[in-house]
Residue frames as a rotation matrix with the C-alpha (Angstrom) as fourth column:
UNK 1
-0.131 0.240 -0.962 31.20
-0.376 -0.910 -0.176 -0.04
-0.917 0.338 0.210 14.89
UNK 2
0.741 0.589 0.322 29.61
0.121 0.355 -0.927 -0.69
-0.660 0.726 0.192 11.35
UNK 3
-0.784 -0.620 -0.015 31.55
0.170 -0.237 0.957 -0.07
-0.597 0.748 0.291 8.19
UNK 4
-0.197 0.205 -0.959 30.40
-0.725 -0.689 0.002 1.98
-0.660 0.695 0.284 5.19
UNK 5
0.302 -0.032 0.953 29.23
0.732 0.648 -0.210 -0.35
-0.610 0.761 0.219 1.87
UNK 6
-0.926 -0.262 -0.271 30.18
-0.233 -0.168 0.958 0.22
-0.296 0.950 0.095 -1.83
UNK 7
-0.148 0.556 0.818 27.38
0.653 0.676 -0.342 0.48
-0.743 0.483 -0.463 -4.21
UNK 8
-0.636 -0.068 0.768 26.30
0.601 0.581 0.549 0.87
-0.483 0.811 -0.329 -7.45
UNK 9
-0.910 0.387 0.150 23.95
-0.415 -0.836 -0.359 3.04
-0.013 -0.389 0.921 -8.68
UNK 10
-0.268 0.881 -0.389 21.39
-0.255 0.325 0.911 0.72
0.929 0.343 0.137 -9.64
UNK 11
-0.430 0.040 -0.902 21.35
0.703 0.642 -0.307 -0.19
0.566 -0.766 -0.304 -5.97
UNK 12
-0.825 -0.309 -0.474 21.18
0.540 -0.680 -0.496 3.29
-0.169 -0.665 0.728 -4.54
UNK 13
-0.752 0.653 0.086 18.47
-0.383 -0.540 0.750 4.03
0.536 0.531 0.656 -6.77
UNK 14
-0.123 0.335 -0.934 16.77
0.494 0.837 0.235 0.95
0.860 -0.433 -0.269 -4.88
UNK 15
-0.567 -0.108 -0.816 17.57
0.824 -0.083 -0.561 2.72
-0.007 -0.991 0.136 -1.82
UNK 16
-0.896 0.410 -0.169 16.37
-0.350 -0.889 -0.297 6.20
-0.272 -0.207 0.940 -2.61
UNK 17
-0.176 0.977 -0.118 12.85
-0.339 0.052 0.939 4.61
0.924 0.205 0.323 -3.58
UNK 18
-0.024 0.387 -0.922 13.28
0.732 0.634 0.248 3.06
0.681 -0.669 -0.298 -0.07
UNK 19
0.824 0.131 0.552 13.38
0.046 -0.985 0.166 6.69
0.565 -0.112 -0.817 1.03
UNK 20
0.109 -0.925 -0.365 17.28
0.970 0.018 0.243 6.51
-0.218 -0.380 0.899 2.04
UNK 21
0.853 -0.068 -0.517 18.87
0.088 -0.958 0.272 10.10
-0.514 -0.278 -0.811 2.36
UNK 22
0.327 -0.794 0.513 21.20
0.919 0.139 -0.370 10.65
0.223 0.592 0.774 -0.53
UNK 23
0.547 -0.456 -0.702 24.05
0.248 -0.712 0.656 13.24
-0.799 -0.533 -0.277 0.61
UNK 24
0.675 -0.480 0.560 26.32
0.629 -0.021 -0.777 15.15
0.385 0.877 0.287 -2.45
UNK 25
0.551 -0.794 -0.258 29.54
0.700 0.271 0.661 16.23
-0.454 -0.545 0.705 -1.56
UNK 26
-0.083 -0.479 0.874 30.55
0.997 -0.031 0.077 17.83
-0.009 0.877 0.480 -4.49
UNK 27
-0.995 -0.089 -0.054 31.15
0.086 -0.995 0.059 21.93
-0.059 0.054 0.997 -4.87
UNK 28
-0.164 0.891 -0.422 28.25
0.276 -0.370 -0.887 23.57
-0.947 -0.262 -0.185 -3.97
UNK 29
-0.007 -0.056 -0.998 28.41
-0.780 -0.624 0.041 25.25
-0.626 0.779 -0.040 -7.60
UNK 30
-0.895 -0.412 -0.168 29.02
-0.441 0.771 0.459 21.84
-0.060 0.485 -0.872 -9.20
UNK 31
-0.884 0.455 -0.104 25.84
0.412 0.654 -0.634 20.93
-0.220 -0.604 -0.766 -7.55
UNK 32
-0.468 0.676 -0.569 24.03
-0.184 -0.705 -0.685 23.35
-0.864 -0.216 0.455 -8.44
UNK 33
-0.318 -0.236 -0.918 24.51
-0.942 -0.031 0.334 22.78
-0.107 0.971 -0.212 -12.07
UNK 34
0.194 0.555 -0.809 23.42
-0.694 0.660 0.287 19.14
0.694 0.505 0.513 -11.61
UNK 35
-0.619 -0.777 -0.117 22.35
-0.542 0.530 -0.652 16.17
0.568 -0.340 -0.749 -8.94
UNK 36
-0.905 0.333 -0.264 21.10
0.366 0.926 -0.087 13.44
0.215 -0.175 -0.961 -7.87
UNK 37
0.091 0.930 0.355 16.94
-0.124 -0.343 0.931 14.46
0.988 -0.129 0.084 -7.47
UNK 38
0.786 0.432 -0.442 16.24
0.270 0.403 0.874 14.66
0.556 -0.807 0.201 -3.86
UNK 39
0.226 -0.802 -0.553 19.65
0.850 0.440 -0.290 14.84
0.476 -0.404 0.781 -2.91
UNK 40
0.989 -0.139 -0.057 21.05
-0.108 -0.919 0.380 17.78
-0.105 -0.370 -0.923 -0.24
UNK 41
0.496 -0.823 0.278 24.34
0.231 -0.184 -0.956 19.36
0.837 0.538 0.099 -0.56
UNK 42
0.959 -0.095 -0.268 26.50
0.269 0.601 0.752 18.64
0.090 -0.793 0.602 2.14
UNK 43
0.122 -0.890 0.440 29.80
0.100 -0.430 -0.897 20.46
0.987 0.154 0.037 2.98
UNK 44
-0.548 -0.755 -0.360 31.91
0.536 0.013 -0.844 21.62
0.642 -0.656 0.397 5.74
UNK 45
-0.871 0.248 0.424 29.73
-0.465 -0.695 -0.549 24.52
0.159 -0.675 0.721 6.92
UNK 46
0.359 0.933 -0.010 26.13
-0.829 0.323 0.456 22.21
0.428 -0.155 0.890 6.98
UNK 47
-0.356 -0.491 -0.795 28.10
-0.129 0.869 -0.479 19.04
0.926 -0.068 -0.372 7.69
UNK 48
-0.997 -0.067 -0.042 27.11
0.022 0.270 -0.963 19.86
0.076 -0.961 -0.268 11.95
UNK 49
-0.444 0.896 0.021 23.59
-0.845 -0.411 -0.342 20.86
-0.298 -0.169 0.939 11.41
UNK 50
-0.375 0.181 -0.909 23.34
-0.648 0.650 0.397 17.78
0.663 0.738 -0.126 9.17
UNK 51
-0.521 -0.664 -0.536 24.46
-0.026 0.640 -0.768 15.55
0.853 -0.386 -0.351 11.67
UNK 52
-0.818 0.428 0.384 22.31
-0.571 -0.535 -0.623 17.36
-0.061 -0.729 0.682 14.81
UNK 53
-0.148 0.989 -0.008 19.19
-0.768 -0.120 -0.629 16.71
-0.623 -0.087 0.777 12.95
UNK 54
-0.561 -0.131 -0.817 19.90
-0.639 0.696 0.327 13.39
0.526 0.706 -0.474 11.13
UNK 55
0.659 0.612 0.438 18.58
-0.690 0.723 0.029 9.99
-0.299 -0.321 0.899 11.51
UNK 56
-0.174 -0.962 0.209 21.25
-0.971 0.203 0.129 8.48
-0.166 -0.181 -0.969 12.57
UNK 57
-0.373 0.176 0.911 19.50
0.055 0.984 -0.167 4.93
-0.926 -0.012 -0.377 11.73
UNK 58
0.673 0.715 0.189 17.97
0.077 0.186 -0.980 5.79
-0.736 0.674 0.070 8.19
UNK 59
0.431 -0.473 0.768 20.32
0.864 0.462 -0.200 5.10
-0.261 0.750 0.608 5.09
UNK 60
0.392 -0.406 -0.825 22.67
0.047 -0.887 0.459 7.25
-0.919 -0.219 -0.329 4.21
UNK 61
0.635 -0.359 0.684 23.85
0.765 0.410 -0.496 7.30
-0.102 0.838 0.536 0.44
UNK 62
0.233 -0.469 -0.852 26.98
-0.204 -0.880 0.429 9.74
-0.951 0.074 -0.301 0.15
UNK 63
0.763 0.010 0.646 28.01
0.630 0.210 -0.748 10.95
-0.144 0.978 0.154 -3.43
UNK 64
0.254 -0.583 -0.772 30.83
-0.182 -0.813 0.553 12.81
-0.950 0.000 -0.312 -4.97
UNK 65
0.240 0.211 -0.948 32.06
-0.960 -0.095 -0.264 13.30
-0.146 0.973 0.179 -8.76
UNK 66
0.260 0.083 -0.962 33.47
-0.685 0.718 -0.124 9.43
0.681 0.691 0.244 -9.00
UNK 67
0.608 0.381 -0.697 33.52
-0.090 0.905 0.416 7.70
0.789 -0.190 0.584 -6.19
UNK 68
-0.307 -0.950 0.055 36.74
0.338 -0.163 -0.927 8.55
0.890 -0.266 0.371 -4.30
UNK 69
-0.339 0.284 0.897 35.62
-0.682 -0.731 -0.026 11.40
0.648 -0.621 0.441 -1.77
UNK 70
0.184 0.956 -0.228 32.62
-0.699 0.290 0.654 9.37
0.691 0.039 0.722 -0.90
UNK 71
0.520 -0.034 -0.854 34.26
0.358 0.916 0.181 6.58
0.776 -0.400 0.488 0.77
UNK 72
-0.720 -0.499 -0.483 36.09
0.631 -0.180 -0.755 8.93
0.290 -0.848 0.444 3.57
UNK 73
-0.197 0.950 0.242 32.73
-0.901 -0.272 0.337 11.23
0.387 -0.152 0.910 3.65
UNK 74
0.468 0.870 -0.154 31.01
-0.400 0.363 0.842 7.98
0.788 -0.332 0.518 4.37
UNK 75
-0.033 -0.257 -0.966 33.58
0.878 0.454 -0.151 6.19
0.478 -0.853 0.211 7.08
UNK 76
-0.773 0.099 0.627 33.22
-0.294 -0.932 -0.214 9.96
0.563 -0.350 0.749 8.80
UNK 77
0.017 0.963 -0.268 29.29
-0.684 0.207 0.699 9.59
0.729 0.172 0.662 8.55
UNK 78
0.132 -0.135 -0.982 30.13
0.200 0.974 -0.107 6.08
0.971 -0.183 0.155 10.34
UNK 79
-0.469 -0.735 -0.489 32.12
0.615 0.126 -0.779 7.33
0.634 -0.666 0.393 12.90
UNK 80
-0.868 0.251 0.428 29.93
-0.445 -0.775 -0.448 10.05
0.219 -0.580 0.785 13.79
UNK 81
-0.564 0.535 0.629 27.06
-0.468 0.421 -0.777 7.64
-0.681 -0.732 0.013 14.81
UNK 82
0.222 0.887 -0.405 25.26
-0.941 0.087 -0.326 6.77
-0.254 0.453 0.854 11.38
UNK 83
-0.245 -0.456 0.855 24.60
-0.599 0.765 0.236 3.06
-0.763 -0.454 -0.461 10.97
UNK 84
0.102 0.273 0.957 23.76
0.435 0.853 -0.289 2.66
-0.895 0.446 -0.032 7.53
UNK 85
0.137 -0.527 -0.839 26.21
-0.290 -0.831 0.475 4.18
-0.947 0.178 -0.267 5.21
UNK 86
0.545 -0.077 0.835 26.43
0.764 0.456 -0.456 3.88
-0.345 0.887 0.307 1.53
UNK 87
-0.241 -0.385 -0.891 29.24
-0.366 -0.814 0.451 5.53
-0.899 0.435 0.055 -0.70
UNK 88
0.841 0.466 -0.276 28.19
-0.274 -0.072 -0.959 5.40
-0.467 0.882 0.067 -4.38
UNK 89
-0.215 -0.907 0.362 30.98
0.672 0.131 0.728 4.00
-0.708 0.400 0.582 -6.68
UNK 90
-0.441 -0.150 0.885 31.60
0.881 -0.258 0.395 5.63
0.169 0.954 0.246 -9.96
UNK 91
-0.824 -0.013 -0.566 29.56
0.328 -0.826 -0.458 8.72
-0.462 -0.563 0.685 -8.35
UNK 92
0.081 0.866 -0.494 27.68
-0.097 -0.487 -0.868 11.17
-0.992 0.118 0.044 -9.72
UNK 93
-0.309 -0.413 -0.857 29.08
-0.741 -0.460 0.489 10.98
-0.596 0.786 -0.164 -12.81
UNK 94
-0.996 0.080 -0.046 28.11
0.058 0.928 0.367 7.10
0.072 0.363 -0.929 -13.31
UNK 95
-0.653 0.728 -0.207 25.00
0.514 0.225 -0.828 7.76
-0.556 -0.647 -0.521 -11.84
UNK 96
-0.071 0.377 -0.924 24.07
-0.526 -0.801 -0.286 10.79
-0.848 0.466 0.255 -14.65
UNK 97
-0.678 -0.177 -0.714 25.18
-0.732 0.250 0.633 7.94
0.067 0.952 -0.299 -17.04
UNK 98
-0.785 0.617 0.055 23.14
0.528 0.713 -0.461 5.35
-0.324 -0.333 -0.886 -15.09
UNK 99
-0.024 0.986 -0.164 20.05
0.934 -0.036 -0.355 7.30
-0.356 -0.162 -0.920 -14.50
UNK 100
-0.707 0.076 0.703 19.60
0.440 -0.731 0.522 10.56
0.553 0.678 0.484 -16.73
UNK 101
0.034 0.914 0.405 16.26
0.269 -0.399 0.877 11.23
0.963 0.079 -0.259 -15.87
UNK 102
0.559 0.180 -0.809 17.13
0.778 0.223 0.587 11.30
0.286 -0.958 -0.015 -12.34
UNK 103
-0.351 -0.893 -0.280 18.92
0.933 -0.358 -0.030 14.12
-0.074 -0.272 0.960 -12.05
UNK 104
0.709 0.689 -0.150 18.00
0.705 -0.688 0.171 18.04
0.015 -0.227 -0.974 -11.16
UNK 105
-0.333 -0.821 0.464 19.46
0.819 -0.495 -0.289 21.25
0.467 0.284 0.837 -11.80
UNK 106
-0.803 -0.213 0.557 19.76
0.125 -0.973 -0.191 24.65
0.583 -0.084 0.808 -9.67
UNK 107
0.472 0.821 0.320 17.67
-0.410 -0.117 0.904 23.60
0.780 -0.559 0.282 -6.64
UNK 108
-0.658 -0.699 0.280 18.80
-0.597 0.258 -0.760 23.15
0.459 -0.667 -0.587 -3.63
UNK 109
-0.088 0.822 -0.562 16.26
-0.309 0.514 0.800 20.36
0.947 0.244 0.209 -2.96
């Protein structure tokens, strides 16, 4: 079985131009208010539907507010068949400091 990486955001950004699937974790309401462009919001109640209709082979970038969450969200992710997991370090929060412009508000994209 694979294992989850650690990265950066400058990496992840890399990934999401490589059209990787960036997952946010964070309160739906938190989210709303601000995250990652592109990114879907990902909780308990979407978590099976996710998972159903994934691509269980196409990058997976999980976020949450600094990094923490993320890294048991992604060994999860892992376990449930995906084979190319990424938790974000420093989160969203590093990532708003990383990449400003990248970021969206009150869309469930």
């Amino acid at each position: 079985m694979s294992e989850f990486k650690r990265i950066p955001p400058e990496q992840a950004q890399a990934l999401r131009e490589q059209s990787a699937v960036v997952v946010d974790i964070r309160d739906l309401q938190t989210y709303a208010l601000n995250h990652i462009s592109g990114s879907k919001h990902l909780d308990n109640h979407s978590l099976h539907d996710f998972i159903a209709k994934a691509d269980l082979d196409a990058p997976l970038v999980v976020v949450c507010y600094h990094g923490n969450s993320s890294q048991s969200a992604a060994a999860y992710l892992v376990s449930q068949g995906f084979s190319d997991v990424y938790s974000l370090d420093g989160g969203f929060e590093l990532w708003r400091a990383t990449f400003p412009q990248e970021t969206a508000q009150n869309s469930q994209e």
